[in-house]
N, C-alpha and C positions, 0 to 999 in steps of 0.2 A: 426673834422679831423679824419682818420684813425687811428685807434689802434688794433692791432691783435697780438693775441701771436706769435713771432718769429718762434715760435715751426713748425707752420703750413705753413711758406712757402717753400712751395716743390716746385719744376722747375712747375711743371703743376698751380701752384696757382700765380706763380711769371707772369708765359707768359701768362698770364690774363693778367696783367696790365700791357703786352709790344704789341705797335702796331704798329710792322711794316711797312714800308712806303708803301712795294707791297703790305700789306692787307690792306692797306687805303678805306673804303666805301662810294665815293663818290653820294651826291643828287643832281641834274643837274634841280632839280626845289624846289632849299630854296626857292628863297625870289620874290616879287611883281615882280621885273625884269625879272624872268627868261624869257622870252619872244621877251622881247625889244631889237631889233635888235642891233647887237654889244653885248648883253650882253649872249647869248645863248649857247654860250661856256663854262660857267664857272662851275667850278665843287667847291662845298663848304662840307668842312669836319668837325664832329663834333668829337674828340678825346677823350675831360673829360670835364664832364658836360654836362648839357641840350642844352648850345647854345644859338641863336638866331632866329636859321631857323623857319619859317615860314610855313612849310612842315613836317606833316605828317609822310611823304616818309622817311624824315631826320634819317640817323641808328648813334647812339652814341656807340662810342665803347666803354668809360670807365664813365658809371652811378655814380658812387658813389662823395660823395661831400668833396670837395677839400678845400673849401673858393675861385675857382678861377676857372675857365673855361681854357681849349686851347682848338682851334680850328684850320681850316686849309684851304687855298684859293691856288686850281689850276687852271693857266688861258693858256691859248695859246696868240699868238703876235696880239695886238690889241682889247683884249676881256677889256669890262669893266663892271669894278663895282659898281652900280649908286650911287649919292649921298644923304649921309644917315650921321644920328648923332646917338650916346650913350648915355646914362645914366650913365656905367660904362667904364672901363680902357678899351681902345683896342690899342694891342702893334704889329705890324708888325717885326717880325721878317724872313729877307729873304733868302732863304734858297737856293733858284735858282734861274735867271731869274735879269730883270730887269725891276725896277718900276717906274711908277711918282703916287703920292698920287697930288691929284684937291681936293681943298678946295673953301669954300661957296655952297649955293646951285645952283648954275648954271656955277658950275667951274670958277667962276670971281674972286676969291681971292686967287688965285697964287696959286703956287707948290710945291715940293718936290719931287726929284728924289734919289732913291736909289737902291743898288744892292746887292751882296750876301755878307753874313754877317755883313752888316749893320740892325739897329735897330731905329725905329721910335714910338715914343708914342704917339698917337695924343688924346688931352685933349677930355673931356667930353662936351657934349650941343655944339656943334658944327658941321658943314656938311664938310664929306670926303666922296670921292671917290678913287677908281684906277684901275690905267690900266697898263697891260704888253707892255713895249715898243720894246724888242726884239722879233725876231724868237725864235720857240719852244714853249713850256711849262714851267711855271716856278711855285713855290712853296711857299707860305706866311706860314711859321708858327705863331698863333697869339694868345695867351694870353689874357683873357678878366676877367674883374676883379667880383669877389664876387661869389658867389654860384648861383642866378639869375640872369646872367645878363639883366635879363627884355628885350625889343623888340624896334628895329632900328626906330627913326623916321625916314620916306622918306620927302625927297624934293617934293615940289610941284609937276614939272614937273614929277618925276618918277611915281605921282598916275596918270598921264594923257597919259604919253606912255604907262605904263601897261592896264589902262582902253582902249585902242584902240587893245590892240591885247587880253584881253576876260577877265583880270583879275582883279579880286577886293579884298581888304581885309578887315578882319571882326577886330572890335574889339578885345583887347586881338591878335591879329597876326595870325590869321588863313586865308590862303588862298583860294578863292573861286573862281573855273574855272566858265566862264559863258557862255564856247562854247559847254559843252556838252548838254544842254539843261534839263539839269538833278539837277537844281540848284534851291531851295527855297529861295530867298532875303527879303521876307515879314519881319517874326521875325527876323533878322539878324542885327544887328546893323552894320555899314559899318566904316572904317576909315577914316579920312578924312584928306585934307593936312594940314599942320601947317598953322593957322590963319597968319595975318601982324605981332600981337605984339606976338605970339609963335615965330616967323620968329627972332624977334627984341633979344629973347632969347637968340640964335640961332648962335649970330655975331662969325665971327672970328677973333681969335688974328690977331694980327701982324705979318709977315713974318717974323722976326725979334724974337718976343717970339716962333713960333712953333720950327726956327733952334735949341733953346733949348731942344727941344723936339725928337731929332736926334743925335746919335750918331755913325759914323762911325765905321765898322771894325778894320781899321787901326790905329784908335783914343782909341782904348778901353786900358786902360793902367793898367796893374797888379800890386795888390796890395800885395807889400812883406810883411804886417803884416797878411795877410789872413791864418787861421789856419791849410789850407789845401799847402800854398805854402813850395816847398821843391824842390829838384834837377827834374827840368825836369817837374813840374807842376807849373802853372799861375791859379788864378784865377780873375778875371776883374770884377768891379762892374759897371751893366749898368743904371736898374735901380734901385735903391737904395735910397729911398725920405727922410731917416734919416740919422743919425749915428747909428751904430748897435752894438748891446751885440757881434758881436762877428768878432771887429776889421776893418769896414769899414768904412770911412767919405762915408756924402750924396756926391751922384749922381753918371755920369756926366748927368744922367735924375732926376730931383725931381719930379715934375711934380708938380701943383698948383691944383690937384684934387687927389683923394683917387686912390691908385693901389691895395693897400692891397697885395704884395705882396713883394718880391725883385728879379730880373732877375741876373743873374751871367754868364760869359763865363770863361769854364774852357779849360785850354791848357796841352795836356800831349804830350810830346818829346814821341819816341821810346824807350820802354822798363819802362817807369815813372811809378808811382808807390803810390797811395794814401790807408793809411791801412784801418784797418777795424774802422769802426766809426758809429755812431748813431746820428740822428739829432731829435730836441723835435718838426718839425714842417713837413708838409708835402713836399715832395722834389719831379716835374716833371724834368726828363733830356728828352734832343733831342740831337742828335748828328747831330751836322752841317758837318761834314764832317771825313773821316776816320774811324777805328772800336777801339772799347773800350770793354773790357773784362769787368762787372760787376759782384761782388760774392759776395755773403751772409751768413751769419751764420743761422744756425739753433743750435738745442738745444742743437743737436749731428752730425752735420754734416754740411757741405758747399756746397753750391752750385754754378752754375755760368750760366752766357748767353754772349754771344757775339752781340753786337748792330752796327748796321754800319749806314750808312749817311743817314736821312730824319725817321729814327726809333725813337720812343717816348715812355717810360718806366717811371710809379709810384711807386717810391720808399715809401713802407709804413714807419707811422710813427717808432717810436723805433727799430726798424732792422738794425745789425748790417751789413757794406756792404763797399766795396773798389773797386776802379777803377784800371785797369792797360792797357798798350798801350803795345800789342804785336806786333803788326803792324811797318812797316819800315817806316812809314810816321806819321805827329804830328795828332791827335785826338781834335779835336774841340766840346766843348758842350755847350750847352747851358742848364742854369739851374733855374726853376723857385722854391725858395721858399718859402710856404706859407704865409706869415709875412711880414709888413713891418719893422719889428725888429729881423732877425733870432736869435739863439742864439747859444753860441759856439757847435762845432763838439763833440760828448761823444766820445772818443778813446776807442780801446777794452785793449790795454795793456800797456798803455805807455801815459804820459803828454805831452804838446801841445812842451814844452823844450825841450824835452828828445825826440821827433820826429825831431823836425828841428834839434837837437845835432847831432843827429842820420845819417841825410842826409846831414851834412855840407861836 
């Protein structure tokens, strides 16, 4: 996890670890698909961590290791994205747009529709897809669990419509064009699709267990013992697969596979106000929507940045740092952090009492 002296973040060292939604670097050839008709639209972002991509091309903005990946899927109305399973947590959270998640490998085991700020965790060893079902472009931000998340297996079908329009992939997940003529397959060891009994691995839940695995915007419900709640701030636990050191019952997502992390949506009214604090574990924010004033303590000094909607900021570890909504409208965030156990907020001048006293 991050550890860096407080000392040293200056604005220039802080806006490192903020990326912008306009500076977003999209690769428009991650993965086997990018080729297959319907799927050629899609633009896949890799924000913190290595990712998944399968490309080369792939530009990561934030290298350093987290315990936990985010990543990022923009599509326009009707682009899809083939189907493929994990090894670790992948967590759809939506940021624009509207979606339906296709489960098994040939879309035959039902669906899932969701839209903006709703949140879906879809288990591990299993085959999902998705597709944008509106007009426009719309926005997946998505959470992927552990420092590796290791490489997508594809569906059968996706190695056979990539193989017709030039593409192959090598063992390990590297992609290999076979139109430029410029290609050596001799030494290559090639991919291949999941066997019957990998397939049998593979099965999906029940429609029935995945709804667990979803939770609506409108559903997400704030938790008054949460250390950070006070006049005018909410904070919601999404996913959340324990009870936590610092005042959350599990869920309304557990999930029955490892997240290694815990997801939180936080709400600040106009003018709110969360003080200066420190957390023992690493903390990703995105702002779903609205702008949030973030400011930080240094040794000898404070600093601050302004984040607005579809922005993504790593807050390091031990750094003193507060939120406030100057803005005329509520401030939505979303907040990944590191652990499935966080632990309580460090305040800079005052007990967790003597704060809520403070804002009653």
């Amino acid at each position: 996890m991050p550890h860096t002296n407080p000392s040293t973040w200056t604005q220039e060292a802080m806006r490192e670890r903020l990326v912008r939604y306009a500076d977003l670097q999209a690769c428009r050839t991650a993965f086997i698909d990018t080729r297959t008709p319907g799927s050629t639209e899609k633009e896949n972002f890799t924000i913190v961590g290595p990712g998944v991509s399968e490309s080369p091309d792939q530009h990561v903005h934030i290298r350093e290791k987290h315990g936990f990946n985010i990543g990022g899927a923009r599509q326009p109305f009707g682009c899809v994205n083939s189907q493929h399973s994990h090894d670790t947590a992948e967590v759809f959270v939506v940021h624009t747009g509207h979606w339906r998640l296709h489960f098994g490998p040939n879309k035959e085991d039902g669906s899932l529709d969701i839209g903006p700020g709703d949140v879906a965790s879809v288990p591990i060893h299993m085959f999902r897809g998705f597709s944008k079902l509106d007009e426009g472009k719309g926005f997946l931000w998505m959470p992927l669990g552990q420092d590796d998340p290791g490489k997508v297996t594809w569906a059968p079908a996706v190695f056979k419509a990539a193989e017709d329009h030039g593409l192959k992939l090598a063992k390990g997940g590297k992609l290999i064009d076979t139109t430029g003529g410029n290609y050596e397959l001799r030494d290559v060891e090639l991919e291949t699709p999941p066997t019957g009994e990998a397939l049998e691995q593979l099965k999906t839940p029940s429609l029935d267990r995945l709804a667990q695995c979803l939770v609506r915007g409108m559903d997400m419900q704030p938790n008054p013992d949460s250390p950070l709640a006070a006049e005018g701030v909410e904070e919601a636990g999404v996913i959340v697969p324990q009870t936590t050191s610092d005042a959350f019952p599990a869920g309304p997502i557990l999930g029955w596979w490892p997240h290694d992390f815990n997801l939180r949506r936080l709400t600040l009214q106009t003018g709110a106000y969360i003080p200066l604090h420190a957390r023992k574990e690493v903390e990703v924010l995105f702002v779903q929507s609205g702008t949030v004033e973030i400011c930080w303590r240094n040794a000898d000094s404070e600093e601050s940045l302004v984040m607005g909607a579809g922005d993504t900021l790593s807050m390091p570890v031990g750094v003193q740092h507060s939120f406030r909504n100057t803005a005329s409208g509520p401030a939505v965030l979303f907040v990944v952090r590191g652990t499935e156990d966080p632990r309580m907020p460090v305040f800079a001048s005052a007990s967790v009492s003597e704060l809520r006293g403070a804002s009653a």
